[in-house]
N, C-alpha and C positions, 0 to 999 in steps of 0.2 A: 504494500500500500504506500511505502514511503517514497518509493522510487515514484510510483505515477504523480502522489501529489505534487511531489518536486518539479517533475519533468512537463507537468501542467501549470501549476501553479504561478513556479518562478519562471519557466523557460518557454515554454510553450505562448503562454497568454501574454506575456511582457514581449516576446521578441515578435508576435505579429507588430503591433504598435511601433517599437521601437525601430524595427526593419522600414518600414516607412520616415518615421521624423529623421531617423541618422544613417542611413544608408548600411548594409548588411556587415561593415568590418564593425563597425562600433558598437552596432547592434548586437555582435555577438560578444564585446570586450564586459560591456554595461553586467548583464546577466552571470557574465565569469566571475567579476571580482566581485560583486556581492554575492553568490554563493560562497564563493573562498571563504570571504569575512566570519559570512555565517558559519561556518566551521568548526572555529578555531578555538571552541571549546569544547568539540564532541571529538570521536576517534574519525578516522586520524584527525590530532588536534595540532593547537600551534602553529607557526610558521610554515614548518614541512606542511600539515595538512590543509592549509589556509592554500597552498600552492597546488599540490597535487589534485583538492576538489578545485579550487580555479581553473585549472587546467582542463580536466574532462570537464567542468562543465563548458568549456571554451568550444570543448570537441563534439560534445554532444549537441550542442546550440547549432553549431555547424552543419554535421548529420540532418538534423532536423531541417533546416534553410534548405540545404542539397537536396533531401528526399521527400519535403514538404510532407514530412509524417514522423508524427512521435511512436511510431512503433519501432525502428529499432533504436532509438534514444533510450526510449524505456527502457528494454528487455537488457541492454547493456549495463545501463546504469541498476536494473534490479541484479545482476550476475556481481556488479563489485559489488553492492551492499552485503548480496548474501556469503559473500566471502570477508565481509568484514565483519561480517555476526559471527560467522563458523570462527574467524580467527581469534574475537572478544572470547568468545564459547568455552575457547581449547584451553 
């Protein structure tokens, strides 16, 4: 469930909008670094993971704009999560 709200919520619904007012590189910078932010108190947390979620969600925003569909943004983004539950888990 977390993966969809995310990849709707922040990514999906912001970068229609935003892909229009700032054209598709900003559009996908805007949505990266506040996912990072938001972060950087959960796992991975801090700097390193402030960077690593900015990143994919840099990639994921991307995917999304290229294939005009949040389905494989999702399924990706739900594959790290559940690897990052399995690894809290161990």
């Amino acid at each position: 469930m977390n993966s969809f709200v995310e990849r709707t919520l922040f990514a999906a619904l912001p970068l229609s909008e935003l892909t229009d007012a700032f054209g598709k590189s900003e559009a996908l910078l805007i949505p990266a670094v506040f996912s990072g932010l938001s972060h950087y108190t959960v796992t991975p947390g801090g700097p390193v993971g402030v960077l690593l979620t900015g990143i994919l969600d840099w990639v994921l925003a991307k995917l999304m704009i290229e294939t005009r569909s949040i389905v494989a943004a999702w399924m990706i983004h739900l594959f790290v999560d559940l690897v990052i539950f399995a690894a809290v888990l161990t």
